[in-house]
VOPAGU-2260 file (C-alpha; in pm, 1 decimal, decimal comma):
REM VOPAGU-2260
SITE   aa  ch    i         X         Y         Z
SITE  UNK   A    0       0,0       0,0       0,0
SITE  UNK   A    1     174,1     334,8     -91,0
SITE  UNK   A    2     248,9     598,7     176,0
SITE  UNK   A    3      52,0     877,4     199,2
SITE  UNK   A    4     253,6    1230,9     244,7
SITE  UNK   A    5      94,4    1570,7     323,2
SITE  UNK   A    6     235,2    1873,4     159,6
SITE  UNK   A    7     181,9    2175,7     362,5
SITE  UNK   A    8     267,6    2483,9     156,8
SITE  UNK   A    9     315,6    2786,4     268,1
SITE  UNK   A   10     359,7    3216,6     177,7
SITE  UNK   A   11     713,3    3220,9      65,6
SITE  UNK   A   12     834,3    3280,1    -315,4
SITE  UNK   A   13     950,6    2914,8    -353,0
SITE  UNK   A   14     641,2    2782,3    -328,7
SITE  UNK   A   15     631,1    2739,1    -688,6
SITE  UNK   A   16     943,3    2497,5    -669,1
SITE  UNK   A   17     745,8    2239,3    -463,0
SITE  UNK   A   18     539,3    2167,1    -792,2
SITE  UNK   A   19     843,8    1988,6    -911,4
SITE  UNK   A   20     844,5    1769,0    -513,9
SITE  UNK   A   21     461,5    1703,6    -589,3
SITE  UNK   A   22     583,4    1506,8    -960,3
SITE  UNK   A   23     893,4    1363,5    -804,8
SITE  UNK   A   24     669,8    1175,1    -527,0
SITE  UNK   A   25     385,2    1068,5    -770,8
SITE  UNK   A   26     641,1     956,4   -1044,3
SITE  UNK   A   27     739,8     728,5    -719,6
SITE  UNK   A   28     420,3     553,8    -639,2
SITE  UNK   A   29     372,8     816,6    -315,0
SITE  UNK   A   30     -31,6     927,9    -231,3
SITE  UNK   A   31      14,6    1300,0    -179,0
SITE  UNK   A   32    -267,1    1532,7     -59,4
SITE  UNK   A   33    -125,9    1910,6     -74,4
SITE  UNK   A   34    -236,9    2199,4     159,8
SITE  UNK   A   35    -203,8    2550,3      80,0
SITE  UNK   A   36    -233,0    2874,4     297,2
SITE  UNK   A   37    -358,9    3191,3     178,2
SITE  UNK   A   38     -48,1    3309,1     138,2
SITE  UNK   A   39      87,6    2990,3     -73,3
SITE  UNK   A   40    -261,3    3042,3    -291,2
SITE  UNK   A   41    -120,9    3394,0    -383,0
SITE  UNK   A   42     242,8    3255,4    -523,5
SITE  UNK   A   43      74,6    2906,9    -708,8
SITE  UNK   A   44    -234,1    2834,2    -835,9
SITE  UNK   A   45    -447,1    2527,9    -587,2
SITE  UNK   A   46    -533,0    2429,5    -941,0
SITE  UNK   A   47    -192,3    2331,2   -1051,0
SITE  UNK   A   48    -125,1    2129,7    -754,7
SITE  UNK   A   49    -445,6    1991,3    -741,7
SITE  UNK   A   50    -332,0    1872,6   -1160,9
SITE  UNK   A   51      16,1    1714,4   -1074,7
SITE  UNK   A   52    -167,1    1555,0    -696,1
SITE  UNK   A   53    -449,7    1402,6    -865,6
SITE  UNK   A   54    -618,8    1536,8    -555,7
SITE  UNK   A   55    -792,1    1825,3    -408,3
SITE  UNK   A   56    -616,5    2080,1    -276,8
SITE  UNK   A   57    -719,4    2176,9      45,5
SITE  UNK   A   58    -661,9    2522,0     149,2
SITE  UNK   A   59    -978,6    2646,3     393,9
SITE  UNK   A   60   -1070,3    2499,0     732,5
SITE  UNK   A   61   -1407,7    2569,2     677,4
SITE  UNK   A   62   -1434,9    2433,0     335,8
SITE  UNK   A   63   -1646,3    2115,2     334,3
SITE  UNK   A   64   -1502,3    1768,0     257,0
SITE  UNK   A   65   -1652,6    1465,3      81,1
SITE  UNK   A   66   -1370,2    1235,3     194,6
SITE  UNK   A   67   -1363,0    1312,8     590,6
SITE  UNK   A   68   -1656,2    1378,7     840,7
SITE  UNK   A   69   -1417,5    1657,8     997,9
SITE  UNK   A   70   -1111,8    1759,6     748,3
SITE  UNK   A   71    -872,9    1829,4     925,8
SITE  UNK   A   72    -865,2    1523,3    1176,0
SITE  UNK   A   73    -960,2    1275,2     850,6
SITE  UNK   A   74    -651,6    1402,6     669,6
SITE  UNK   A   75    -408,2    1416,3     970,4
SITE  UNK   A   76    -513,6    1037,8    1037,8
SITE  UNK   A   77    -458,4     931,3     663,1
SITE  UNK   A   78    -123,0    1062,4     646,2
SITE  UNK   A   79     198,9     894,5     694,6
SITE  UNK   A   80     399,0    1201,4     692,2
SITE  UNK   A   81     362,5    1607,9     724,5
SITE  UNK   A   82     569,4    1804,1     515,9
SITE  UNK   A   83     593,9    2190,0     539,5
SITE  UNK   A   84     741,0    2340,4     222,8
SITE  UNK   A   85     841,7    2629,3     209,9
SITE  UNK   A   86     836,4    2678,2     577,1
SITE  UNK   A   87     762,0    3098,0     688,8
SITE  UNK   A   88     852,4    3240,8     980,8
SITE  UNK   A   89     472,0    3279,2    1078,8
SITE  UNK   A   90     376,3    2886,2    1031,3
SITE  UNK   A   91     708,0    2808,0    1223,7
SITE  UNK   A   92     596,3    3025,6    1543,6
SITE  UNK   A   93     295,1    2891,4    1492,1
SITE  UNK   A   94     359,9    2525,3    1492,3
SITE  UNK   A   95     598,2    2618,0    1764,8
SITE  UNK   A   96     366,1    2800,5    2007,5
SITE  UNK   A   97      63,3    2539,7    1949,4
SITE  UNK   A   98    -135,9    2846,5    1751,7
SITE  UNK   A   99    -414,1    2685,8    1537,3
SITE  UNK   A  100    -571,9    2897,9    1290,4
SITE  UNK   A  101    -614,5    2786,7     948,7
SITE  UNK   A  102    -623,0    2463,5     813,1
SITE  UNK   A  103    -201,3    2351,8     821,0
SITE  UNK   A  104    -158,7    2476,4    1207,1
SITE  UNK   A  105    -483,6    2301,6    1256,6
SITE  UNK   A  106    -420,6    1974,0    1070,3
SITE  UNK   A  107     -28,8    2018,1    1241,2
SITE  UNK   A  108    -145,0    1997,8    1544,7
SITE  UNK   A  109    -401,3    1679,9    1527,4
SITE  UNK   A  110    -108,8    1530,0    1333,6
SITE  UNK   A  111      65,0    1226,1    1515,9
SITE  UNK   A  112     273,8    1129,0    1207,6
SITE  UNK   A  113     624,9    1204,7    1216,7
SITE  UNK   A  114     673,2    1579,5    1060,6
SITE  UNK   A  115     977,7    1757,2     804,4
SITE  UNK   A  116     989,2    2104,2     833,5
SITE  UNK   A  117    1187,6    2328,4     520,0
SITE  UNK   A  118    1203,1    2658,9     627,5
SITE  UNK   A  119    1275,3    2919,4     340,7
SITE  UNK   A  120    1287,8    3316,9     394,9
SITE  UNK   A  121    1523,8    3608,4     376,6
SITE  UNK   A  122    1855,9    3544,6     600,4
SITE  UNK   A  123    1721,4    3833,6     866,1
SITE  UNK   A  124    1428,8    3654,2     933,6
SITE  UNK   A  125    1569,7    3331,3     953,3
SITE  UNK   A  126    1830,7    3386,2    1191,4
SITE  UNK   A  127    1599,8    3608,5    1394,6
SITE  UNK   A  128    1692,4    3471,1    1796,3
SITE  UNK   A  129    1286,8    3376,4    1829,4
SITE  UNK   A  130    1326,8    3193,3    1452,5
SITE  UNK   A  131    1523,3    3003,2    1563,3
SITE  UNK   A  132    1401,6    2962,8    1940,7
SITE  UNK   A  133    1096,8    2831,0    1737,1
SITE  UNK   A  134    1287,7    2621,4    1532,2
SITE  UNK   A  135    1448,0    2486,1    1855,9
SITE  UNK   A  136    1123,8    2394,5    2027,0
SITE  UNK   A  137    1009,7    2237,7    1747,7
SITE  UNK   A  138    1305,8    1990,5    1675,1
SITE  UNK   A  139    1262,6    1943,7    2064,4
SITE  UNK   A  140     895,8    1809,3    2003,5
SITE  UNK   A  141     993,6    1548,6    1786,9
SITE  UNK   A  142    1003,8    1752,8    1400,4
SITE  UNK   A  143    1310,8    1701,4    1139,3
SITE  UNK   A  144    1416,2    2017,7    1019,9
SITE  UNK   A  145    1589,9    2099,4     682,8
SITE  UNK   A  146    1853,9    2339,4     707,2
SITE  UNK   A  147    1817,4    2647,7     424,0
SITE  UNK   A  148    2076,8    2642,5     158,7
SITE  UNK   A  149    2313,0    2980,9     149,5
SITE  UNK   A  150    2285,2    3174,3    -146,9
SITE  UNK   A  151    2142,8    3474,5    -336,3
SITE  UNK   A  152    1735,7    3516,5    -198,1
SITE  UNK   A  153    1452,2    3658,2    -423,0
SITE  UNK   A  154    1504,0    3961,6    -250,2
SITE  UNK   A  155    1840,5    4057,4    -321,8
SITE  UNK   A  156    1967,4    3962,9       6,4
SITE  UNK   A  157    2269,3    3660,0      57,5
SITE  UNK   A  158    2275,0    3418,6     300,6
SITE  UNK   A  159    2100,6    3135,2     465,3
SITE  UNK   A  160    1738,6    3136,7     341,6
SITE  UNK   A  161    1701,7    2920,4       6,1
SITE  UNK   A  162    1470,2    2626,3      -0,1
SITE  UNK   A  163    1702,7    2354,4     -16,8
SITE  UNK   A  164    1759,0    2156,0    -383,9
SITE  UNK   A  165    1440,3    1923,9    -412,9
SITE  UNK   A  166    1628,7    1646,6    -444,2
SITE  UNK   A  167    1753,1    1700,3     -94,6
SITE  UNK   A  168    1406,7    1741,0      61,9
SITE  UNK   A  169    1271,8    1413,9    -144,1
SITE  UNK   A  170    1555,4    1209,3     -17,9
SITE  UNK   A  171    1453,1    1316,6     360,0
SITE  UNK   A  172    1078,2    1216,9     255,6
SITE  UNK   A  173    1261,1     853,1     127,0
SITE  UNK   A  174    1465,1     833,5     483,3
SITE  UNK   A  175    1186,6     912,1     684,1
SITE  UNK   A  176     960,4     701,1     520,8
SITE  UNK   A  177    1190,4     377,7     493,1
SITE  UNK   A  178    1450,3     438,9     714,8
SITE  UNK   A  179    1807,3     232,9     676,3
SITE  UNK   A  180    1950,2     -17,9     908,7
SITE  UNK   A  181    2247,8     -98,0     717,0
SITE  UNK   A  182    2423,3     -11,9    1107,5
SITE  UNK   A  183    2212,2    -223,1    1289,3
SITE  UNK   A  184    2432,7    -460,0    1566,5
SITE  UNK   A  185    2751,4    -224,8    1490,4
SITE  UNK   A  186    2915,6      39,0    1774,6
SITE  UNK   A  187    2968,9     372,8    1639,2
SITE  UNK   A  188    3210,7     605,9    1881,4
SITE  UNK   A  189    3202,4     963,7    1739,3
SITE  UNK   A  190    3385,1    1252,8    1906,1
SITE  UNK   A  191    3267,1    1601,9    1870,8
SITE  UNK   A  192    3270,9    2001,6    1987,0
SITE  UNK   A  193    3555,4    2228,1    2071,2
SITE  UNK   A  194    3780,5    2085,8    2362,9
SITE  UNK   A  195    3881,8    2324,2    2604,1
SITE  UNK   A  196    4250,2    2408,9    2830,1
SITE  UNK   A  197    4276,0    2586,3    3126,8
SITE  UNK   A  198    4514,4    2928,3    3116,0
SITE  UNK   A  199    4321,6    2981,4    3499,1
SITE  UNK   A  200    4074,0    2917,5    3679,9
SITE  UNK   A  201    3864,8    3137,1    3485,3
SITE  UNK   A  202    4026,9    3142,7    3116,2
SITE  UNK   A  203    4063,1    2848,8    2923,4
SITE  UNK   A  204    4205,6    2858,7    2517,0
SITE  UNK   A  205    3919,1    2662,7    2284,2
SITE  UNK   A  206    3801,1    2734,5    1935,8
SITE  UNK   A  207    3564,6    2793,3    1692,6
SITE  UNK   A  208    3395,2    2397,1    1660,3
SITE  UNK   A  209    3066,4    2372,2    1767,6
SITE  UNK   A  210    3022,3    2007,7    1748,1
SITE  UNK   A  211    2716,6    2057,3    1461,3
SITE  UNK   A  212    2891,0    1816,6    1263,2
SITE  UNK   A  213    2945,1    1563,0    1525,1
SITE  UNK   A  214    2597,9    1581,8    1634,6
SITE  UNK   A  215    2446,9    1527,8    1311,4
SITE  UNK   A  216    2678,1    1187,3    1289,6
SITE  UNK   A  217    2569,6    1024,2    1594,4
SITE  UNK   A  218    2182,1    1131,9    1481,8
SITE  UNK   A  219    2214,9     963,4    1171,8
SITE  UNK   A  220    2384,9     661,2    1282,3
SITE  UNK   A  221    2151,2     604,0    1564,9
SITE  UNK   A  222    1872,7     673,2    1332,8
SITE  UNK   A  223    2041,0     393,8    1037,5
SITE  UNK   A  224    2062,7     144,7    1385,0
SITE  UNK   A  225    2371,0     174,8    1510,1
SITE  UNK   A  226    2449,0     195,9    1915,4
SITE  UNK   A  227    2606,3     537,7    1921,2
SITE  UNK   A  228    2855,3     669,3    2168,1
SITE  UNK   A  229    2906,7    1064,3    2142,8
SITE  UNK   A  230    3227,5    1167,8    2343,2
SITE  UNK   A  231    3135,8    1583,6    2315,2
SITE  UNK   A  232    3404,6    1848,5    2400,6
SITE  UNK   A  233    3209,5    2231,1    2466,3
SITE  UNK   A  234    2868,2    2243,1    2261,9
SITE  UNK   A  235    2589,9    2399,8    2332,1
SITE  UNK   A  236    2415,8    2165,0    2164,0
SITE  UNK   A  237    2153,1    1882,1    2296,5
SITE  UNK   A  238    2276,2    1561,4    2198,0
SITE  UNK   A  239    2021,7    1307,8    2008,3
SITE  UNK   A  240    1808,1    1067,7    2235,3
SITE  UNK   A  241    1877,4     733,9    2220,0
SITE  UNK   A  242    2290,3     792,9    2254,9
SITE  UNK   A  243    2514,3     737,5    2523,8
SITE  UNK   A  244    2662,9    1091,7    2581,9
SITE  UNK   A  245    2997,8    1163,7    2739,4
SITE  UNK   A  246    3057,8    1510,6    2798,3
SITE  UNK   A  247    3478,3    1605,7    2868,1
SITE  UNK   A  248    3695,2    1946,2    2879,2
SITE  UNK   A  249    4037,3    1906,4    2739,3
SITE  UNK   A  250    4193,1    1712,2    2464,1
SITE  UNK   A  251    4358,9    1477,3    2733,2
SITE  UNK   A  252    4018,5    1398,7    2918,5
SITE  UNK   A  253    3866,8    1325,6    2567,4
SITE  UNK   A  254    4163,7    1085,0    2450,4
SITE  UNK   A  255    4188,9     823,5    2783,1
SITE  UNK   A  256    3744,6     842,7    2769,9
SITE  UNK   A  257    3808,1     731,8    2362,2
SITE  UNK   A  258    4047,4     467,5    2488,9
SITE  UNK   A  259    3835,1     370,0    2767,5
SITE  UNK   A  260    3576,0     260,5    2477,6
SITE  UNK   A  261    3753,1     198,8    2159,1
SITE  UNK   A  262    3778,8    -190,3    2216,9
SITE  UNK   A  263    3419,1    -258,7    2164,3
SITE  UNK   A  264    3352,2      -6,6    1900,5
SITE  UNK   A  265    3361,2    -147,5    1474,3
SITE  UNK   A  266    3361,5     243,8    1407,7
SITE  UNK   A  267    3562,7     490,8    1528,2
SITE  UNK   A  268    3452,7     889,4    1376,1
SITE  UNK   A  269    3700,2    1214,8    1458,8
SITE  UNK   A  270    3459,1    1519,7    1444,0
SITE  UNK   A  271    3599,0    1705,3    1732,9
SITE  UNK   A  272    3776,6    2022,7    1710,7
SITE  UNK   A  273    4032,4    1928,5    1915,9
SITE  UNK   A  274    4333,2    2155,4    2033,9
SITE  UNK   A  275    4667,7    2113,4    1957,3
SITE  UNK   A  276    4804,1    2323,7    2218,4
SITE  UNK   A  277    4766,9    2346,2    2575,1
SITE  UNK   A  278    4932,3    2545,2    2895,3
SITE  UNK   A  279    5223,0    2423,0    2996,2
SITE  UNK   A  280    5154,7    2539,5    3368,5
SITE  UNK   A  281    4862,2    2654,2    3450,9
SITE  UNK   A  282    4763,4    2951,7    3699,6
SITE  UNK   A  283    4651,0    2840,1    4017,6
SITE  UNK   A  284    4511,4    3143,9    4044,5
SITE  UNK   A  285    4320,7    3425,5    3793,1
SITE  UNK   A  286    4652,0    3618,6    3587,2
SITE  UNK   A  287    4599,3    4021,0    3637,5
SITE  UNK   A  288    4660,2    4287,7    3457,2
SITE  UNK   A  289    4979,1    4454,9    3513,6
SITE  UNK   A  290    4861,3    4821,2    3494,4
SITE  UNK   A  291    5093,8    5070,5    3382,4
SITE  UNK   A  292    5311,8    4791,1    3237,7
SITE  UNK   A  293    5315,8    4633,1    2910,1
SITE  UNK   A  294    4939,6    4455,2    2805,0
SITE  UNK   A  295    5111,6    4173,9    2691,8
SITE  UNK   A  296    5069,5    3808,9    2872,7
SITE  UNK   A  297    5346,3    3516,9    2708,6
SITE  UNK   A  298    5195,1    3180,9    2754,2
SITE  UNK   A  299    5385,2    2883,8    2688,4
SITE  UNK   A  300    5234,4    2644,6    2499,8
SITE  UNK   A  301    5259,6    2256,2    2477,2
SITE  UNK   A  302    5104,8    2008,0    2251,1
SITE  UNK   A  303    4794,7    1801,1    2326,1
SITE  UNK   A  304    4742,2    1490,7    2255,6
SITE  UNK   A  305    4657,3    1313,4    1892,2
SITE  UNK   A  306    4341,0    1167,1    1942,5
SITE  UNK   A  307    4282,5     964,5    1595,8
SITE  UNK   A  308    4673,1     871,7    1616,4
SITE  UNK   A  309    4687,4     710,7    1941,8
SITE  UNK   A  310    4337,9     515,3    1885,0
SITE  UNK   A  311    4499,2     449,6    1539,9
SITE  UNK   A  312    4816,4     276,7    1722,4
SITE  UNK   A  313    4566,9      26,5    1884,2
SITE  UNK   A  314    4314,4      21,7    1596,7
SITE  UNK   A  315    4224,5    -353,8    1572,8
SITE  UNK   A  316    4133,3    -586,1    1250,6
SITE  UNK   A  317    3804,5    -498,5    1131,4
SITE  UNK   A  318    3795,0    -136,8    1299,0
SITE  UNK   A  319    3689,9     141,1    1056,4
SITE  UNK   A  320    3820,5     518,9    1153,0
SITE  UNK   A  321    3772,9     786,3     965,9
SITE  UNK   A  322    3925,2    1183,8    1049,8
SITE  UNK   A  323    3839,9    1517,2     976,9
SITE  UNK   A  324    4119,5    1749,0     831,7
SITE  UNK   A  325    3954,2    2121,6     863,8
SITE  UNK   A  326    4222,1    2352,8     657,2
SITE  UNK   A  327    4268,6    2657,6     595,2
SITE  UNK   A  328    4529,4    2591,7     300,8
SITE  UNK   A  329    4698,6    2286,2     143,7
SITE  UNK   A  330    4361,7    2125,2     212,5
SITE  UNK   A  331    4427,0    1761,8       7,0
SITE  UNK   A  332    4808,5    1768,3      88,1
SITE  UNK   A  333    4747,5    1823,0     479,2
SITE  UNK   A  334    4464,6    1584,5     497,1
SITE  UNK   A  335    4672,8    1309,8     312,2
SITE  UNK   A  336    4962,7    1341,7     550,8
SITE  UNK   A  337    4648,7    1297,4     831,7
SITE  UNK   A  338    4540,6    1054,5     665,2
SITE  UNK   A  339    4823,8     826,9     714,7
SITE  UNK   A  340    4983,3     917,6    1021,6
SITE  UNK   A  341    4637,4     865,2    1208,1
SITE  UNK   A  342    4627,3     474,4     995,7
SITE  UNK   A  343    4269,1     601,2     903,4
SITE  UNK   A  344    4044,1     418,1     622,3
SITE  UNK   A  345    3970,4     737,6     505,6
SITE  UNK   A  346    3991,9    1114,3     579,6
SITE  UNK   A  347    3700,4    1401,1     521,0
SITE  UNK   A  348    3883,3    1724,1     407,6
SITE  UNK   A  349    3728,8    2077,2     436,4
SITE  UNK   A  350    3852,5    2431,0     342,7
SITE  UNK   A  351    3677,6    2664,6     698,9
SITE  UNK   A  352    3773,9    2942,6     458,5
SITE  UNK   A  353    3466,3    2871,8     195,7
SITE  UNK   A  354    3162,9    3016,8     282,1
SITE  UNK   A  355    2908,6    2773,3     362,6
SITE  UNK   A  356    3181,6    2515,9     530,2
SITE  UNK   A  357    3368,0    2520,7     851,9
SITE  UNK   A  358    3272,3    2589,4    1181,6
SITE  UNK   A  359    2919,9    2750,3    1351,9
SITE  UNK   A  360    2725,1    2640,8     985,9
SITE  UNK   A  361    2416,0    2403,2     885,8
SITE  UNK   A  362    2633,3    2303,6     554,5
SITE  UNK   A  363    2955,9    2200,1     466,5
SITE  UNK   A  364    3161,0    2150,3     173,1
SITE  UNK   A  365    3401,3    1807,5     183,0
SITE  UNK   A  366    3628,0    1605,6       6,1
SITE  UNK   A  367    3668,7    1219,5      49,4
SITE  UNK   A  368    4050,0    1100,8      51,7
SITE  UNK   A  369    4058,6     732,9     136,2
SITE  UNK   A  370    4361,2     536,6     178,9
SITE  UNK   A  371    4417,8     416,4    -167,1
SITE  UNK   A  372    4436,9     790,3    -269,2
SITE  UNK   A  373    4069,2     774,7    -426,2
SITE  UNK   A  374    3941,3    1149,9    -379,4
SITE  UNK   A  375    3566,3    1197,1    -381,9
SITE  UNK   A  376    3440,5    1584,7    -364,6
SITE  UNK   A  377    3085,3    1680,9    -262,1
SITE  UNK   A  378    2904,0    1984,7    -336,7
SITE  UNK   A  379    2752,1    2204,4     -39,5
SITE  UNK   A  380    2511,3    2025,9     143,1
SITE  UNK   A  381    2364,0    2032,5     519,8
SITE  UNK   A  382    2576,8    1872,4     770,7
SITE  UNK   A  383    2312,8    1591,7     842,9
SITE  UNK   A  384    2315,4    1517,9     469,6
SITE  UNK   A  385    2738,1    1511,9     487,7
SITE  UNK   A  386    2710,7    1288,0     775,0
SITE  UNK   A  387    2476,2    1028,8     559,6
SITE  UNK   A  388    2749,9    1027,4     263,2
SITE  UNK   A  389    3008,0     971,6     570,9
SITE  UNK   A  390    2804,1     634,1     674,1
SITE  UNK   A  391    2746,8     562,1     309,1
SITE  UNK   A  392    3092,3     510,8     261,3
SITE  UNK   A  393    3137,0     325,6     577,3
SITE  UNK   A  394    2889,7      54,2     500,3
SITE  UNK   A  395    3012,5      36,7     125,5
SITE  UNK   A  396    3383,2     -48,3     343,7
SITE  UNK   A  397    3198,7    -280,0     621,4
SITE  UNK   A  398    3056,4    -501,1     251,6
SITE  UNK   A  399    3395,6    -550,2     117,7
């Protein structure tokens, strides 16, 4: 019996684009049944939905229904999955704050099926504090979000805000729907966030990792079956139910907790932004100014130690590991000479210089060196998305 997926569409200029999601699912045997707010109505035609759907397109609360008794609560039981695309600021607060006032908030709410939300606006709006407070809640209550591409917006503006490609929002649809367990009975340990060392008791030297990418690994292998381990330096971050979470402060702390569990784990991921310096003394207590003196403060500095290389000294038979090599320069050469000195299977190289990569971002831009000097470059996608192409190859390696 095919799957039935609600499309709720919303007031944003690429509203028109999700004509071309509507095709892609019927061309693939999926039921769809398409709502539309008043807003949504005034950027596409109900008509032209209602053509590629096959189906009414339901866009008042009110309107009467010769399938359902009540409309709302007949389509929110039918479907198998809600998705809201494009996504505005106003249906996002909405959704968020349990506001019910047309037929999509209304339908949201009676919903029990899992939901995808795709928000798509200008770059202000979208990284607006309560946006994204909104956005928060909502992945909090259960909802898959979609990160916006970064790019040129309809209004001029540049920056995060694009609906994402359609193929990337149909693939989610595909995951959701018929989820993978290509991980199932296999240990995943993946490290991630900034680690942290102490100049005092109240300074400490980090940097700019934020442990997004990290995160998003141990989501998707938990959610492909896996038993997931997440050792996390400083994140702010929540980190994905269903995983063990270790939470540490320096490099040092990190390595011996890694060491602690390597043994039982068949994969081994480096995500972390770990340091490769800390103090070589620290202050017992907080360093002062010297007023009227010189402003500067000489630290000396010793290395930390190399996570992936010391787990790649006792890497067992069997064992995949795989690094990260963020560069700012000499991006393949650097991560090759990683890639080797860590005995990894195969190493993920970014450039934090390109906009749309690096640290603090929803997308990332990577290249695939594995061991037999195959190189494999992906175009800018969200981190989650990365993270799937990471396992992907992993699984592909676990078959040989």
């Amino acid at each position: 019996m095919p799957k039935t997926i609600g499309i709720g569409i919303t007031g944003g200029i690429a509203a028109y684009k999700i004509t071309d999601l509507v095709s892609k699912l019927k061309k693939n045997d999926y039921e769809v049944i398409v709502l539309m707010t008043e807003g949504a109505a005034r950027f596409i035609t109900p008509l032209t939905l209602k053509t590629i759907s096959g189906r009414e397109v339901l866009t008042d609360l009110w309107q009467d229904s010769p399938e359902w008794k009540v409309q709302h609560i007949g389509m929110a039981e039918e479907i198998d999955l809600l998705v809201v695309a494009p996504a505005t600021a106003n249906i996002i607060g909405k959704m968020a704050n349990g506001i019910a006032d047309d037929l999509l908030s209304t339908v949201y709410l009676a919903n029990t099926a899992p939901v995808i939300i795709v928000p798509a606006m200008n770059s202000n709006m979208y990284q607006k504090p309560v946006v994204q407070e909104n956005l928060n809640r909502l992945k909090s209550h259960g909802c898959t979000i979609i990160a916006p591409e970064c790019g040129e917006l309809a209004c001029g503006a540049s920056g995060p805000g694009r609906l994402p490609d359609i193929e990337v929002i149909y693939q989610a649809i595909v995951d959701k729907m018929h989820p993978k367990q290509d991980l199932k009975g296999k240990k995943l340990m993946v490290n991630a966030g900034t680690t942290c060392e102490d100049i005092d008791p109240v300074r400490f030297i980090a940097n700019r990792g934020t442990g997004k990418m990290g995160f998003a690994i141990a989501e998707a292998a938990r959610n492909r079956g896996a038993e997931v381990v997440l050792i996390a330096g400083k994140s702010s971050l929540e980190a994905p139910e269903g995983v063990e979470f270790h939470t540490v402060w320096g490099a040092e702390e990190m390595c011996a907790r890694m060491l602690e569990i390597q043994t039982d784990c068949d994969i081994i991921i480096g995500a972390a932004a770990v340091g490769d310096f800390q103090i070589a003394a620290i202050a017992q207590q907080k360093l002062k100014k010297k007023d009227n003196e010189t402003q500067q403060l000489i630290l000396e500095l010793v290395g930390t130690p190399d996570i992936l290389k010391e787990l790649g000294k006792k890497k067992r038979t069997g064992q995949i590991m795989v690094g990260f090599a963020a560069e700012t320069e000499n991006v393949l050469e650097n991560a090759r000479k990683k890639l080797k000195s860590k005995n990894l299977d195969f190493i993920v190289a970014n450039d934090v210089t390109m906009e749309g990569a690096g640290f603090a971002t929803d997308t990332n831009i990577v290249t695939f060196i594995d061991k037999n000097g195959g190189i494999a470059a992906l175009p800018q996608m969200t981190k989650y998305h990365v993270a799937e192409a990471i396992l992907d190859r992993i699984v592909d390696l676990i078959k040989k």
